[in-house]
C-alpha positions as CSV (number, residue, x, y, z in Angstrom):
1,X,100.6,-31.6,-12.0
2,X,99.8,-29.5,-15.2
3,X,98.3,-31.1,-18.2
4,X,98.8,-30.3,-21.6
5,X,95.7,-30.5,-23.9
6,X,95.5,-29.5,-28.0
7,X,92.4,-27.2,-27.6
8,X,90.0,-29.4,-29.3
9,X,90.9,-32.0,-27.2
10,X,88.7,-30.2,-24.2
11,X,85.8,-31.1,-26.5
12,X,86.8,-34.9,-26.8
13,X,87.0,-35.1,-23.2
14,X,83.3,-34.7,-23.0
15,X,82.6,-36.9,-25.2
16,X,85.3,-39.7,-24.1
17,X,83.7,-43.4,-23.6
18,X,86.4,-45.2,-23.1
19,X,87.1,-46.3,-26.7
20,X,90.0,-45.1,-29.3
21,X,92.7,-46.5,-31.4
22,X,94.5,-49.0,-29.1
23,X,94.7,-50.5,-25.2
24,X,97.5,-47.9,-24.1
25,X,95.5,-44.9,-26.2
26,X,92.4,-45.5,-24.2
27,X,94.2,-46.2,-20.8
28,X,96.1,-43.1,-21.3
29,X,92.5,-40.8,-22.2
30,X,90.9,-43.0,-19.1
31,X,93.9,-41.4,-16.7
32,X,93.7,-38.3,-17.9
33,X,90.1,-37.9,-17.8
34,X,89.8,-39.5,-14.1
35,X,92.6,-37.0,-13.2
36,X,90.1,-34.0,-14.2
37,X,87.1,-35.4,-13.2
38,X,88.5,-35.9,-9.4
39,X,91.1,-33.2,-9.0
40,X,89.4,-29.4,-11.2
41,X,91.5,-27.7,-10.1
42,X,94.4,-28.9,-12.0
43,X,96.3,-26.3,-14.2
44,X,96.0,-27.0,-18.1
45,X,98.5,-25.5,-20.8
46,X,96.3,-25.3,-24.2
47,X,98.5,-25.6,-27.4
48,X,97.4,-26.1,-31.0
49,X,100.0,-29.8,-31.6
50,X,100.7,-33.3,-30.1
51,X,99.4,-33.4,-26.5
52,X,99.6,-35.4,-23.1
53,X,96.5,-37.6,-24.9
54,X,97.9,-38.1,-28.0
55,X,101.6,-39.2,-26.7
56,X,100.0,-42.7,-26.7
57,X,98.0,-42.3,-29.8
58,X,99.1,-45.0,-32.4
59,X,99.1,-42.9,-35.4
60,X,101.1,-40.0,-33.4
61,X,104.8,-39.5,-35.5
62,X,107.1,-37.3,-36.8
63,X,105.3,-34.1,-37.4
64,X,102.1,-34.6,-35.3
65,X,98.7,-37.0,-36.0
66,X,99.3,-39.8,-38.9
67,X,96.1,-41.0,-38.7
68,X,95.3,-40.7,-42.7
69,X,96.9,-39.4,-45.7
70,X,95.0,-36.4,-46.0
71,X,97.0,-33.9,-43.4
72,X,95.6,-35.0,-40.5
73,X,98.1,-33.1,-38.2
74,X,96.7,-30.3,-40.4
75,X,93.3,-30.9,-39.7
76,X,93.8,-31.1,-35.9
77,X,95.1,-27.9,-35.8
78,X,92.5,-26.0,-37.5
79,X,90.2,-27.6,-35.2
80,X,92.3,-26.6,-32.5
81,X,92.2,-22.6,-33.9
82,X,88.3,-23.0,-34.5
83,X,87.9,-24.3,-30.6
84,X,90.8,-21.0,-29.3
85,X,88.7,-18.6,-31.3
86,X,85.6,-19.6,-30.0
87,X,86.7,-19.8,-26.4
88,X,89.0,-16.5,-27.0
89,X,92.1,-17.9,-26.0
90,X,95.2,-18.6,-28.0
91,X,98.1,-21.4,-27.5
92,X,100.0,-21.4,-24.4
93,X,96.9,-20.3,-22.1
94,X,96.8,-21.5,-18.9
95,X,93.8,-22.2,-16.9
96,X,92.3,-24.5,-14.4
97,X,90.3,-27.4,-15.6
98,X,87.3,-25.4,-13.8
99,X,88.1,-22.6,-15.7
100,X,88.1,-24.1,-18.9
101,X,85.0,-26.0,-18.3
102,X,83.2,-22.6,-17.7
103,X,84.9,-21.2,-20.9
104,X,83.4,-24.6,-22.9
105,X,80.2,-23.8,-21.1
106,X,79.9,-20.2,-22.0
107,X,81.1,-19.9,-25.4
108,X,80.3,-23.3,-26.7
109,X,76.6,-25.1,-28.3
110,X,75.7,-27.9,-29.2
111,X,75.0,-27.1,-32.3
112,X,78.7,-25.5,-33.2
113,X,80.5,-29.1,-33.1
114,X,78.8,-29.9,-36.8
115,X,81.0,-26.7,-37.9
116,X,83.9,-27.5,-35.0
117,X,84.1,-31.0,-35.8
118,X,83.4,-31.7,-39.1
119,X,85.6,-34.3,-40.8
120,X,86.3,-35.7,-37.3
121,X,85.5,-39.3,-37.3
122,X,84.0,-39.7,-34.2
123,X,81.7,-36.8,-34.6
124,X,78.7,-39.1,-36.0
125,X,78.8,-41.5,-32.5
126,X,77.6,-38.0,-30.8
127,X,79.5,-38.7,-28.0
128,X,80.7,-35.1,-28.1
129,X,77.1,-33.8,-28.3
130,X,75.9,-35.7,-25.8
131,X,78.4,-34.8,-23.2
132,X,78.7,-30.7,-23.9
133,X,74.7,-31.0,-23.5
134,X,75.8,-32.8,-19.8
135,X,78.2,-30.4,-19.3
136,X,75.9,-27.3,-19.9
137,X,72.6,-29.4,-18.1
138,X,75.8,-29.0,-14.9
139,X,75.3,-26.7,-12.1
């Protein structure tokens, strides 16, 4: 089973808690997250739009993320470029969830999600932060 993920979307995964924007969202983020906790070796197809996470999403529509006024589809994709340049891949990559977890590891710090994820609203919970420091503390 592959699984598509918008490249910022690897970051959110480390900082998932089991809260978002409705029942199904969270259910859907839950699965997904279970799925590449328990099986790493599952292939993942990186793209810069609407992924297997946000097809539950409650502010997904027409044209990608709804979620405000202010472009958010547009906003999601330039964190989506900022997270590809950093981990030197581009949309369409595919890779293990092992392998992208070593990409994260290597190329990513802590202190890049202020620039990564500014303007996202869950960047002030630091759930991010505090799971990329658990995933780099990792063997």
């Amino acid at each position: 089973m592959e699984i598509i993920l918008r490249a910022h979307h690897v970051l959110c995964i480390q900082g998932f808690r089991g809260k978002g924007y409705s029942e199904e969202f969270v259910a859907n983020f839950a699965y997904i997250v279970e799925r590449l906790n328990t099986h790493k070796d599952t292939q993942i197809e990186l793209i810069a739009g609407p992924d297997d996470i946000c097809r539950c999403c409650p502010y997904l529509g027409e044209g990608g993320c709804k979620r405000s006024r202010n472009e958010p589809e547009k906003f999601s994709q330039q964190i989506d470029t900022q997270v590809f340049q950093r981990l030197g891949l581009g949309p369409g990559t595919r890779l293990s969830w092992t392998e992208v977890l070593e990409q994260i590891k290597a190329r990513i710090e802590s202190k890049d999600l202020v620039s990564i994820c500014w303007g996202c609203p869950w960047i002030f919970y630091n759930y991010c932060l505090i799971g990329l420091r658990n995933l780099k503390d990792s063997p």
